[in-house]
SETI-595762 format. One record per residue: residue in one letter; x, y, z of N, C-alpha, C, CB in turn. Coordinates in steps of 0.001 Angstrom, whole numbers, padded with zeros to 6 digits, always signed. Glycine has a CB too. Layout:
N
AXYZXYZXYZXYZ ...
! end
This chain:
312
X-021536+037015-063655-020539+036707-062628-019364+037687-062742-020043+035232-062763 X-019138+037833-061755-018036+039150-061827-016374+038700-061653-018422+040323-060397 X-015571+039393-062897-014593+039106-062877-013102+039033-061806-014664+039575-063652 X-012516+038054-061422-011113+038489-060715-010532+039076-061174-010272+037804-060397 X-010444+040295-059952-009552+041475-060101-008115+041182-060833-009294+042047-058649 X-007495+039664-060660-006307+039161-061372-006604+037812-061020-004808+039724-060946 X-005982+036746-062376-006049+035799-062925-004828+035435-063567-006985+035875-063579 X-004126+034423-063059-002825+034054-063575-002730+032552-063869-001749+034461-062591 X-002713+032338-065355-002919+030800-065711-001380+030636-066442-004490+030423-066916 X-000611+029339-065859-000109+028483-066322+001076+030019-066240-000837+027509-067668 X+001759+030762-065792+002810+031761-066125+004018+031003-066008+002832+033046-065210 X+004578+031297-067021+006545+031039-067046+007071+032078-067476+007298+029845-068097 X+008557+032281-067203+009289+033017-067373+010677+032341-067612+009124+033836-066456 X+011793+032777-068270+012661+032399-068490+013450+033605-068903+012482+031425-069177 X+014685+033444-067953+015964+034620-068160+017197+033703-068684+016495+035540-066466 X+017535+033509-070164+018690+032218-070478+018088+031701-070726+019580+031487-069721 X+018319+030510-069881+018617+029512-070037+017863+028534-069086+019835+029571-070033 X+017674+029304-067881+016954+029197-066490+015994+030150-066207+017855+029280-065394 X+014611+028769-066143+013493+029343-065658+013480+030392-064160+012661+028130-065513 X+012578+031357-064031+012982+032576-063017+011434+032046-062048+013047+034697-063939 X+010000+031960-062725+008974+031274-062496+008154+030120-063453+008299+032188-062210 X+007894+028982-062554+007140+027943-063439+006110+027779-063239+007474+026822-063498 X+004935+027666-064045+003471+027511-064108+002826+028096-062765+003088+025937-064312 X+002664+029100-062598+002246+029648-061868+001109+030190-061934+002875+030166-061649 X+000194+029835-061130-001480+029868-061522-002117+030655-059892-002299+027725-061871 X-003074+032093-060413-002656+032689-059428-004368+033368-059386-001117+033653-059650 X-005309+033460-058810-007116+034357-058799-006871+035270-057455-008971+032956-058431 X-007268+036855-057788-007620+037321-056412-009241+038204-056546-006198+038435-055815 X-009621+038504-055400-011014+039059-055702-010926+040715-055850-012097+038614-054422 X-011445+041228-055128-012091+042123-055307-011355+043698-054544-013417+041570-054845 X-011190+043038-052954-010641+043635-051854-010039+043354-050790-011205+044079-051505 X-009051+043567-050073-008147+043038-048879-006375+042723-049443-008984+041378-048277 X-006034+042174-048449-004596+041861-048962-003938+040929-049063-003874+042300-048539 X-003451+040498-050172-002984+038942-050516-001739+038977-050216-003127+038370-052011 X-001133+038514-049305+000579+038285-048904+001285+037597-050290+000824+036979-047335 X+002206+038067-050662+002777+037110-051554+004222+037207-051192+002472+037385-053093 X+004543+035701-050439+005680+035685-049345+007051+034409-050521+004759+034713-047254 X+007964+034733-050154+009057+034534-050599+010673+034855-050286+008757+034865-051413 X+011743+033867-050498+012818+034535-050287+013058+035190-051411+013816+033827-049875 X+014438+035733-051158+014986+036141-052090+015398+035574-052951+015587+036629-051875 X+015093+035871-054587+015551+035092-056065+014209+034547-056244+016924+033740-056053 X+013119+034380-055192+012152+033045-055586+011307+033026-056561+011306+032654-054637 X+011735+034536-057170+010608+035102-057975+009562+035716-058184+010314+034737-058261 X+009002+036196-057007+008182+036955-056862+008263+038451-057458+008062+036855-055707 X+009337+039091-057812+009493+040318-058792+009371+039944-059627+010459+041071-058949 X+010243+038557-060618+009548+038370-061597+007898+038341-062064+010011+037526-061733 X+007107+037461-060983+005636+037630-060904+004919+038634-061219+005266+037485-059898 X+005457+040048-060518+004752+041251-060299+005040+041839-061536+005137+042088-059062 X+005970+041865-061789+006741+042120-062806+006056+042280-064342+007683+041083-062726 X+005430+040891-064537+004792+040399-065626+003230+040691-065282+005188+038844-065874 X+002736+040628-064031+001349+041181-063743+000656+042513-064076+001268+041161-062547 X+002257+043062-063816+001456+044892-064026+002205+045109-065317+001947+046508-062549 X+002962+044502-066544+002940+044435-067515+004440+045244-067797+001648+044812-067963 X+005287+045063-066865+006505+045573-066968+007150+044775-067820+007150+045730-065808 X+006977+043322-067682+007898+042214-068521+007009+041688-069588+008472+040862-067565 X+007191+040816-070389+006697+040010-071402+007071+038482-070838+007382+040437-072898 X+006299+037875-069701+006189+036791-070035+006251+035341-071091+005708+037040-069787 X+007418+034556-070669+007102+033394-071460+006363+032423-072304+007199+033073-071130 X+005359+032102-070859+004489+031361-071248+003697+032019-070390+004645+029969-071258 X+001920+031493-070932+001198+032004-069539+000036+033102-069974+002435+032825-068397 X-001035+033282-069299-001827+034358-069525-001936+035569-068254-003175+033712-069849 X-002072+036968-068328-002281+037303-067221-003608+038601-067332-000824+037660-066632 X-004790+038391-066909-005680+038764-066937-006135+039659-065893-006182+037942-067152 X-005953+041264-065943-006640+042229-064985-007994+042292-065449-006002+043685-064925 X-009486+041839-064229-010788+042272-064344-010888+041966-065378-011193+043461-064106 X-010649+040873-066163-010702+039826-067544-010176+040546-069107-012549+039313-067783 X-008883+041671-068538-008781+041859-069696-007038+041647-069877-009501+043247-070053 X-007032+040783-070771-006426+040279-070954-005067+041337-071563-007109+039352-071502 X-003602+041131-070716-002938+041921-070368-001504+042095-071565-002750+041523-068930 X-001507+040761-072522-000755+040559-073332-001620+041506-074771-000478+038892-073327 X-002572+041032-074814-003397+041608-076343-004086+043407-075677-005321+040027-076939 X-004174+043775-074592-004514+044947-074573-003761+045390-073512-005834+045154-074533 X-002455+045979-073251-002166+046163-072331-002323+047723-071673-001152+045620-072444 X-002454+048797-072318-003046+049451-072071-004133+050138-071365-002965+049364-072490 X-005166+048923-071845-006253+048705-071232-006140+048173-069457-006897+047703-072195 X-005644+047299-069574-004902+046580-068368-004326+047658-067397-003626+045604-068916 X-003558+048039-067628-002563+048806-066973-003397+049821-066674-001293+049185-067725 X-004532+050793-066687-005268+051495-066197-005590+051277-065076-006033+051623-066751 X-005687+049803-065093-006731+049364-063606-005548+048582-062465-008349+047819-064157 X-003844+049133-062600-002987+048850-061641-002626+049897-061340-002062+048071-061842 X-002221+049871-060278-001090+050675-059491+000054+049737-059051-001703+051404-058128 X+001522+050084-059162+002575+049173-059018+003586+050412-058230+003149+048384-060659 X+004389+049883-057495+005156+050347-056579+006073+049195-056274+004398+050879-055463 X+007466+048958-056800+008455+048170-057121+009238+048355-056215+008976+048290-058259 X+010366+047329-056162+011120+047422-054445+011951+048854-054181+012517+045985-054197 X+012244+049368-055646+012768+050427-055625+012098+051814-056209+013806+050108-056134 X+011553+052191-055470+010436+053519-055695+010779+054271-057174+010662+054875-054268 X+010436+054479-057968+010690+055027-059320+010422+056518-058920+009677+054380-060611 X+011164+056904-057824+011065+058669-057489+011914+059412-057894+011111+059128-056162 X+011699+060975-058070+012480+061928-059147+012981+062975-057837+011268+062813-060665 X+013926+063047-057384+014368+063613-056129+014518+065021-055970+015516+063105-055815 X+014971+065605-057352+014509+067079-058109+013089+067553-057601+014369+066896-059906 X+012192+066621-057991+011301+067154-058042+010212+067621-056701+010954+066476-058891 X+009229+068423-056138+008331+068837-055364+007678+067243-055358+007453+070225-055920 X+007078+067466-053983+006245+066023-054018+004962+066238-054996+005638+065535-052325 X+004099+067498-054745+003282+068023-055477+003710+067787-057279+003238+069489-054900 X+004848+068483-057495+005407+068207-058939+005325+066737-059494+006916+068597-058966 X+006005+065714-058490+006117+064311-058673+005309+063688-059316+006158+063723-057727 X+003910+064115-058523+002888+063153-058269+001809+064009-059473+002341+063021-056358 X+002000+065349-059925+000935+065530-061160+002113+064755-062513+000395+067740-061486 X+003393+065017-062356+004123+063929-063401+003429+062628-063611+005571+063501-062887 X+003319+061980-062594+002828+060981-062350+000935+060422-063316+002931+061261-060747 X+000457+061728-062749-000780+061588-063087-000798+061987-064593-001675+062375-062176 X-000084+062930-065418+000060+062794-066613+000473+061204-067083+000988+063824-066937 X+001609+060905-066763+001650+059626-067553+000276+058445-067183+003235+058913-067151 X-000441+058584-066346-001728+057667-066028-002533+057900-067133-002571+057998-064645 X-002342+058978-067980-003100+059676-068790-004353+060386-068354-003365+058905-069682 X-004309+060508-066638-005577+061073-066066-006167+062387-066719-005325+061362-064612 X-007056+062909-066949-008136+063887-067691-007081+065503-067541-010104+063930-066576 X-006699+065993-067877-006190+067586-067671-007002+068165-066087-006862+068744-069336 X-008064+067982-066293-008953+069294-065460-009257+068036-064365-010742+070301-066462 X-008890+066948-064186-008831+066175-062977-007720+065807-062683-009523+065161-062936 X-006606+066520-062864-005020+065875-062194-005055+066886-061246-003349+065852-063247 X-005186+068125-060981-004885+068701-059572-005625+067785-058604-005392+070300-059382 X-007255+067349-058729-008232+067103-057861-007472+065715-057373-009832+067052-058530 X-006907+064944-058258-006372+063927-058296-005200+063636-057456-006197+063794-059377 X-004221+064784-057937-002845+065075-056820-003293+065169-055248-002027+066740-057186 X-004154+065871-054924-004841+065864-054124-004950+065081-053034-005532+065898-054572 X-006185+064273-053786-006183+063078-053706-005547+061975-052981-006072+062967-054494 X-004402+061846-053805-003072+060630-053444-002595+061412-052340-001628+060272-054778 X-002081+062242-052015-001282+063360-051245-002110+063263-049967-001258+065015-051993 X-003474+063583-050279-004181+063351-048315-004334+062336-048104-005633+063854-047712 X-003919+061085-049058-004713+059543-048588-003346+059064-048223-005706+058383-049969 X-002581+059589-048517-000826+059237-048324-000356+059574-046943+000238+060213-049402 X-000952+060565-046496-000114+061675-045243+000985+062569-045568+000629+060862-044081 X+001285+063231-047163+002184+063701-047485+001704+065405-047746+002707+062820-048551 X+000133+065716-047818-000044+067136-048024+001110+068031-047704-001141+067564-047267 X+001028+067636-045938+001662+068868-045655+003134+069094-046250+001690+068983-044199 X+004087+068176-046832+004780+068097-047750+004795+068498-049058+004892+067315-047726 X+003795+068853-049963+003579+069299-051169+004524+069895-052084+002765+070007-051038 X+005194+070939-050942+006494+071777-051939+007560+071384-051371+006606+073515-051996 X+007587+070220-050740+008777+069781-050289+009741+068928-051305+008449+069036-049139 X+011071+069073-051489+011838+068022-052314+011784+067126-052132+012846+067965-052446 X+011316+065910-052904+011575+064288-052354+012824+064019-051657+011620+063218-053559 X+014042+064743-052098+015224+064386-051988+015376+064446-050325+016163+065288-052896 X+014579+065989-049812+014821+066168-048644+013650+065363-047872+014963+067610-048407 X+013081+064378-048114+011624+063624-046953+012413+062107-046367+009601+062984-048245 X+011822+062078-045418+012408+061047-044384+012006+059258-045617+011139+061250-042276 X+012514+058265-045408+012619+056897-046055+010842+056932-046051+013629+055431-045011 X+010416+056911-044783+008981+056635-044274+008225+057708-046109+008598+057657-041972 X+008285+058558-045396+007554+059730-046036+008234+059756-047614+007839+061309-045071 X+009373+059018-048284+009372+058831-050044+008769+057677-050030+010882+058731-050987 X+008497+056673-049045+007566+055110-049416+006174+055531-049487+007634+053734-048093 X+005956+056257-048961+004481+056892-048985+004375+058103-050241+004148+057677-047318 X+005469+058418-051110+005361+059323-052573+005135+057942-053042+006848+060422-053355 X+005638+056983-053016+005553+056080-053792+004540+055026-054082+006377+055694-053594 X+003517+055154-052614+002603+054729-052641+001027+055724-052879+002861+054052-051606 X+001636+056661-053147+000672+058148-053645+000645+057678-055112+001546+060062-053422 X+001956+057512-055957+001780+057823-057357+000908+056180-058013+003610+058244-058123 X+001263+055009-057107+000492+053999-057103-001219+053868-057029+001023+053467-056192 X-001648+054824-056390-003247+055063-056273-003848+056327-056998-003642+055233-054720 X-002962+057088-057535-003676+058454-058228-004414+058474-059005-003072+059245-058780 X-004421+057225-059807-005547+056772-060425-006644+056001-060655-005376+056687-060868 X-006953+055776-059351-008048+055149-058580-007782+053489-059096-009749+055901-059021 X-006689+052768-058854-006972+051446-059794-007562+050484-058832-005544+050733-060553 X-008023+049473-059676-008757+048301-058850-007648+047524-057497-009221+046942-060202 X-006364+047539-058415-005430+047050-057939-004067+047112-057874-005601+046398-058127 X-003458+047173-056739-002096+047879-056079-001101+046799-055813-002384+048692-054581 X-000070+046908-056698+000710+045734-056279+001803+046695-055754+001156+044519-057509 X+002521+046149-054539+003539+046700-053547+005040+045917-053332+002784+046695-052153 X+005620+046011-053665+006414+044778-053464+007776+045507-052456+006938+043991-055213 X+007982+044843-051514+008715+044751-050645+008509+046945-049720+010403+044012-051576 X+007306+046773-049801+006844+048588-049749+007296+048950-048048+004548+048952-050063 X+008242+047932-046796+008516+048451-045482+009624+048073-045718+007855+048063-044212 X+010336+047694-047167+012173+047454-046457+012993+048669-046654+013249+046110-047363 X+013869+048487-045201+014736+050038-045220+013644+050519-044309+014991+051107-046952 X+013072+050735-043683+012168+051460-042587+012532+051116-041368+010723+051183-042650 X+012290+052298-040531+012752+052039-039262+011297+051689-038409+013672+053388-038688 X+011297+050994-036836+010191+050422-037002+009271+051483-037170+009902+049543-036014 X+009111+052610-036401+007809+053555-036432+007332+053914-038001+008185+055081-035591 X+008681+053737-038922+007869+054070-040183+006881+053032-040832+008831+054402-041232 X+007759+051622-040705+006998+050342-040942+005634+050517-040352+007718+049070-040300 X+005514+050596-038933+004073+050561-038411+003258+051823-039469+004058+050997-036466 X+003554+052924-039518+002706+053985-040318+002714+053544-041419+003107+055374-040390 X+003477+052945-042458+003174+052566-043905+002004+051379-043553+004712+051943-044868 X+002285+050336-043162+001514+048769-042754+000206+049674-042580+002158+047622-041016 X-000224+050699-041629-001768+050849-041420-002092+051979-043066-002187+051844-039424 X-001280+052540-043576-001529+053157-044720-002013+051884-046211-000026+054090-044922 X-001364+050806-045536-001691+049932-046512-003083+048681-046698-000507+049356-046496 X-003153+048875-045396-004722+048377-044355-006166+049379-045103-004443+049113-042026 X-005092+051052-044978-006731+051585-045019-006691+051554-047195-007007+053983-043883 X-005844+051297-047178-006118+051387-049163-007022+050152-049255-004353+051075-050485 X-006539+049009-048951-006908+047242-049154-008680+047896-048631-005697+045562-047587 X-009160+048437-047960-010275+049082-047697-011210+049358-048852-009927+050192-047095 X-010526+050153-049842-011397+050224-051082-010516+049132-052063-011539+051989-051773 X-009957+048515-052245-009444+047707-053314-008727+046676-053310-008896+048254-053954 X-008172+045818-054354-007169+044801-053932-006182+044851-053727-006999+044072-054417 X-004928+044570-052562-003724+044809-052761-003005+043284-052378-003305+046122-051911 X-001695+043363-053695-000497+042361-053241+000293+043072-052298+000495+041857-054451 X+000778+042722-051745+001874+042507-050601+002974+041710-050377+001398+042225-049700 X+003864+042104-051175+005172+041601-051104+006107+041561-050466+005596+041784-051653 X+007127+040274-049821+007760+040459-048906+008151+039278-048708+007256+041066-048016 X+009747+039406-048365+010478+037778-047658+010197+037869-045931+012722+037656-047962 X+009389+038927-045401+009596+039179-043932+008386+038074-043375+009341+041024-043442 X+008271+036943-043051+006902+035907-043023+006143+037219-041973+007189+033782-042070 X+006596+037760-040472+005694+038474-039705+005023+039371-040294+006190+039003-038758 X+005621+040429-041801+005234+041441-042148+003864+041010-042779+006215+042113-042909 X+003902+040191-043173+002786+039107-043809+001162+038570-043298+003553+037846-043770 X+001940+038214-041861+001199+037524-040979+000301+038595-040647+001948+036871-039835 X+000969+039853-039713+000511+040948-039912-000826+042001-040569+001271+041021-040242 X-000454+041393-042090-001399+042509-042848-002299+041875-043699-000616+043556-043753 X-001983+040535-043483-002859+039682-045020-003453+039071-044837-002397+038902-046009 X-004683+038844-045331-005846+037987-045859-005523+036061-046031-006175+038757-047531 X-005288+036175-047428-004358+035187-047580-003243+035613-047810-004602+034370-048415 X-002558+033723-048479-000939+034400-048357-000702+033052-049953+000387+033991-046060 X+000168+033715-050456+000707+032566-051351+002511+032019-051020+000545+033255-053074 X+002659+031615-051248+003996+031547-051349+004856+030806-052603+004285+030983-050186 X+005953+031444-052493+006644+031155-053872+008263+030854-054026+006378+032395-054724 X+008840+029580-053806+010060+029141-053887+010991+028227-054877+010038+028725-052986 X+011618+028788-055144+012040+028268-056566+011700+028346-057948+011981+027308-056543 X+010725+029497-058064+010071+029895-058830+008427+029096-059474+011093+030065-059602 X+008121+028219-057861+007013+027536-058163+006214+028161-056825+007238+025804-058337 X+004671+027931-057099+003969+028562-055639+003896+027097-055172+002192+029583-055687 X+004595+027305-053492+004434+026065-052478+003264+026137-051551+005687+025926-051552 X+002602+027107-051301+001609+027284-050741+000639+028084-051279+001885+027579-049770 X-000736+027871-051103-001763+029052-051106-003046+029013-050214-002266+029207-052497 X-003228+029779-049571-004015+029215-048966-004731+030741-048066-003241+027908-048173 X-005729+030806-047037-006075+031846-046136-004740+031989-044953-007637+031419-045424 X-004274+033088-044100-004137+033383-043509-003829+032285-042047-004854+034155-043824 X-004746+032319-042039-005367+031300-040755-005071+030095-041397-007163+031384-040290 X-005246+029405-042550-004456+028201-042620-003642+028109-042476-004342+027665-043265 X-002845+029061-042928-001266+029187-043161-000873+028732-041645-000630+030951-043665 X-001118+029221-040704-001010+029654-039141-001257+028016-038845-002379+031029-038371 X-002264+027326-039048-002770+026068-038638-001778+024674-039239-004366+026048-039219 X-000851+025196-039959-000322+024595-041431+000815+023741-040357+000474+026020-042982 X+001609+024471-040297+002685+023424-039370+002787+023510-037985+004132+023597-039708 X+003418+022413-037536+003585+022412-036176+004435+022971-035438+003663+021509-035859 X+004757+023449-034265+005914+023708-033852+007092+022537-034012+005677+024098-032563 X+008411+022722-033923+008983+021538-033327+010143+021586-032430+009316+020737-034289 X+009512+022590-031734+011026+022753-030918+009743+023985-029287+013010+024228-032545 X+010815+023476-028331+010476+024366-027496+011758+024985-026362+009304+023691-026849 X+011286+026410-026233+012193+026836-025622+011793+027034-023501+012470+028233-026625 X+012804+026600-023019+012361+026337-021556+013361+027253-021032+012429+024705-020927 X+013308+027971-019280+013936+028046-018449+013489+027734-017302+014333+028894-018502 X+014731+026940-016628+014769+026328-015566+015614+026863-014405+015078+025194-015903 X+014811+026839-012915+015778+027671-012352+016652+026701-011755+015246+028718-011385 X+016782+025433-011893+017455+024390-011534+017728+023446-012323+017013+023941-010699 X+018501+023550-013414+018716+023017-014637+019460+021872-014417+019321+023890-015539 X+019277+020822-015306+019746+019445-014728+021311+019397-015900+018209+017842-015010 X+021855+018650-015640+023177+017999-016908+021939+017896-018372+024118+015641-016287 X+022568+017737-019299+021854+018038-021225+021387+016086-021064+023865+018672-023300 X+022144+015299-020436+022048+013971-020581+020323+014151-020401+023051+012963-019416 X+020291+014499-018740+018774+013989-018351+017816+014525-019260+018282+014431-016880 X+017734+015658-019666+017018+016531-020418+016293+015639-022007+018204+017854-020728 X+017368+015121-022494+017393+013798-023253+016390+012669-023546+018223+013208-022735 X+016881+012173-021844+015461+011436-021172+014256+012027-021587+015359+011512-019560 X+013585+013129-021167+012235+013040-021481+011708+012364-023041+011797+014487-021320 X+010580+011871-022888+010366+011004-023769+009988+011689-024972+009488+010096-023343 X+010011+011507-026297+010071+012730-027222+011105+013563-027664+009412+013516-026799 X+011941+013770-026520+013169+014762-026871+014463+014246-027732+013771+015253-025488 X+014474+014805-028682+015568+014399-029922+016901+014996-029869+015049+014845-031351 X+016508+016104-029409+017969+017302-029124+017691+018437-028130+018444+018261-030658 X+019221+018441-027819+019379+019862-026927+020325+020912-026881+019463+019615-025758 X+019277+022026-027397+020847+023405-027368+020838+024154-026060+020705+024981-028752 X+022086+024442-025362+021622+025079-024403+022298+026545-024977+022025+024426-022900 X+021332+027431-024581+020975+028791-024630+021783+029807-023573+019469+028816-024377 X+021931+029600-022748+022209+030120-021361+022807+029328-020524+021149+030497-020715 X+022780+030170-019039+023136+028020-017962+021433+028046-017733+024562+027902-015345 X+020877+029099-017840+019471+028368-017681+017876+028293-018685+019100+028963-016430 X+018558+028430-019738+017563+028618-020499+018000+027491-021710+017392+030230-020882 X+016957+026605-022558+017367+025129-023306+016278+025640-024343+017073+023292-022356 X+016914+024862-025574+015624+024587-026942+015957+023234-027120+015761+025563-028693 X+014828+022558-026382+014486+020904-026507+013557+020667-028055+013319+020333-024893 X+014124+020013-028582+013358+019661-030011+012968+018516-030468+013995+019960-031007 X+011894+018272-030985+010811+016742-030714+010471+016758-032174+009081+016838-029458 X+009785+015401-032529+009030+015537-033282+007518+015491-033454+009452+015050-033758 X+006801+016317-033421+005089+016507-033848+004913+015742-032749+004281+015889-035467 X+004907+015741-031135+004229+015378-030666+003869+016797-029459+004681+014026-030415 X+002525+016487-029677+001532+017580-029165+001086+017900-027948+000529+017457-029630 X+001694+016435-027021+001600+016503-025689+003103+016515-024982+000715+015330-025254 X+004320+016871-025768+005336+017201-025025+005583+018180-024183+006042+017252-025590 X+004681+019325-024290+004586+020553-023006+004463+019960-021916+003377+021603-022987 X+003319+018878-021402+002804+018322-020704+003649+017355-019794+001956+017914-021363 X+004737+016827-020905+005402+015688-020226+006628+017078-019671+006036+014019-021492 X+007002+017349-020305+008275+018410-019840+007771+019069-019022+008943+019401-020819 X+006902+019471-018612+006421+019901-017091+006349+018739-015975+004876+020524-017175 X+005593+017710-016717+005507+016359-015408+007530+016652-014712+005136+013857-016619 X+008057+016116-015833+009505+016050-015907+009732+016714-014385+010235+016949-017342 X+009906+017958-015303+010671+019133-014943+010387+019289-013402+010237+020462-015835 X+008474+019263-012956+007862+018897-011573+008672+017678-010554+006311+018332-011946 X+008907+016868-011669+009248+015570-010630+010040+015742-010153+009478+014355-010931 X+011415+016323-011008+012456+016388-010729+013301+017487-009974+012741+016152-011612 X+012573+018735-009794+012670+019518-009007+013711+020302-009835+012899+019014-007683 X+013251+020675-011602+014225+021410-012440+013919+023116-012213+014013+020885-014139 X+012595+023199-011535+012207+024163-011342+011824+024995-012822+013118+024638-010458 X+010681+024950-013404+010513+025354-014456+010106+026993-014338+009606+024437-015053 X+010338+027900-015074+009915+029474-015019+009403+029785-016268+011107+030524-014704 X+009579+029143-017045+008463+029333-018560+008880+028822-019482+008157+030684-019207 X+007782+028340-020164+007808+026935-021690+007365+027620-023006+006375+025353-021493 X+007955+028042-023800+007191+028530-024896+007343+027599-025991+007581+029895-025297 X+006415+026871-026598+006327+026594-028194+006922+027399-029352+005019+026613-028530 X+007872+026934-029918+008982+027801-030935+008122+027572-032516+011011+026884-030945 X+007903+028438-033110+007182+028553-034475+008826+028460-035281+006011+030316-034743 X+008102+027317-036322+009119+027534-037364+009683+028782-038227+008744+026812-038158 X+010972+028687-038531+011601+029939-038842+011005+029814-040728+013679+029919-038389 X+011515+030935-041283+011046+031092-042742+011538+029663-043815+011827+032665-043337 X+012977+029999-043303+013317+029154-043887+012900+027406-043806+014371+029494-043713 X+013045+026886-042514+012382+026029-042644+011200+025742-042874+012550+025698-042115 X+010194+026782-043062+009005+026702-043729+008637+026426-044990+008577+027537-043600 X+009943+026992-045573+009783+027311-047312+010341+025688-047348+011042+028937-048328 X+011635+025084-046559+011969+023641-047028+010600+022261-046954+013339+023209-045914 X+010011+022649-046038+008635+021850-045518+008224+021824-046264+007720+022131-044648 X+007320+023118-047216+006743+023343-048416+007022+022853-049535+006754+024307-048622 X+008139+023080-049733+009171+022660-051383+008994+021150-050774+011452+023434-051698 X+009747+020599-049708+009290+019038-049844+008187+018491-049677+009822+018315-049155 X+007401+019111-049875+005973+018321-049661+005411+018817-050857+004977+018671-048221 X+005638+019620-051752+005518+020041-053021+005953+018779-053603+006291+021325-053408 X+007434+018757-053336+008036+018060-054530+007508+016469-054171+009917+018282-054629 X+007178+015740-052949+006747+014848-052644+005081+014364-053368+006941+015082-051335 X+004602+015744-053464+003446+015252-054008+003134+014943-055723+002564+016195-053508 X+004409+015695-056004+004395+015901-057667+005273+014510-057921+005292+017622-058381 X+005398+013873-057443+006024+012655-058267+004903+011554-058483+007362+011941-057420 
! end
């Protein structure tokens, strides 16, 4: 039976006094991309952190392709590539220069680090850059040195953490499909408080708040997971906030505009339906109903309370 690419049993961490992550139990396979979504503080650097063997974990085991990352780390660390929120780039240096630096410390073979530089450099989009200064390449084009020196050594697995913040959108879109075609041959994390950047590029998704995981699950569950609870309307004949009220279901009303409202209900699934009857009867003149997806934050509170609801 063939081993997970990573295996995370029972992990803690502690900075002080205060835990940073608690028991955190974590399997990925082989290939594609695992979202690992979070705010900020929630711990998810700590996670990565201790995965690709930057930290010394508390408590906890963490196992690359079953080798165990505390008693051989060495060994371990061959088969990652890591790329941290803040690119570990040398701005002095040629991108070409960078990236055989790079491949020396991988300890890659002498007479395979050019083939190697190579390599990272055309799978990156940075060739034509080679003798260029890091110092002088656009945000887009040093996230992509940074995701060169992450693969130069062919590892099983690429952890990325927060690898589109600071990008403008066209660079985001070119890194996101650079990170599509790697997950192609191998496993990659995907780190990020952005939930769309997520939604976007990943397989599954975990999530992690308060330094506990509140979710794990596929993609598509995630998506199936909560309900809307709010909808946003415009009306070209908008009534007083009282009547609006009235419809049956409706708990609250913000108005947006003079003609645009976010009516908010709870979990009931046929309120589109009635807010059109409504809106028909009454001659509010409706021009479009959209279903409002919960924001991050209230996602992560849903989670944590239904976490903490189930653990008692």
């Amino acid at each position: 039976m063939q081993n997970p690419i990573l295996k995370i049993e029972h992990l803690s961490h502690k900075y002080s006094n205060s835990w940073a992550i608690h028991d955190i139990n974590l399997s990925i396979n082989q290939t594609g991309i695992l979202g690992l979504l979070g705010s900020n503080g929630a711990g998810k650097s700590t996670t990565m952190n201790i995965m690709c063997g930057v930290l010394n974990q508390t408590k906890g085991n963490v196992y690359i392709d079953g080798i165990d990352m505390r008693k051989t780390p060495e060994e371990a660390k061959k088969l990652i590539g890591f790329l941290p929120q803040s690119a570990p780039l040398y701005m002095d240096f040629t991108v070409e220069e960078y990236l055989t630096y790079c491949a020396n410390l991988r300890l890659i073979e002498k007479n395979r680090i050019r083939l190697a530089v190579q390599y990272a450099m055309e799978r990156c989009g940075i060739a034509h850059f080679s003798n260029r200064l890091i110092s002088n390449l656009s945000g887009g084009y040093r996230q992509r040195a940074g995701i060169a020196q992450a693969i130069i050594h062919h590892p099983k697995l690429v952890v990325l953490d927060e690898p589109t913040n600071g990008l403008d959108p066209n660079q985001i879109v070119e890194v996101r499909t650079l990170i599509k075609e790697i997950a192609e041959e191998r496993a990659v994390i995907f780190s990020s408080h952005i939930l769309s950047e997520v939604q976007l590029l990943c397989n599954d998704i975990v999530m992690i708040e308060g330094g506990k995981i509140v979710f794990a699950d596929t993609m598509d569950a995630f998506n199936n997971y909560l309900e809307p609870h709010s909808v946003l309307i415009h009306l070209g004949n908008p009534p007083p906030v009282e009547e609006l009220l009235q419809i049956p279901g409706i708990n609250r009303v913000d108005m947006l505009t003079e003609k645009q409202w976010r009516l908010f209900f709870n979990g009931n699934q046929e309120i589109t339906e009635k807010i059109i009857e409504t809106c028909v009867l009454r001659g509010w003149k409706p021009r479009e109903i959209t279903l409002d997806k919960s924001s991050i934050d209230e996602i992560f509170a849903q989670l944590s309370q239904n976490t903490r609801t189930v653990n008692k």
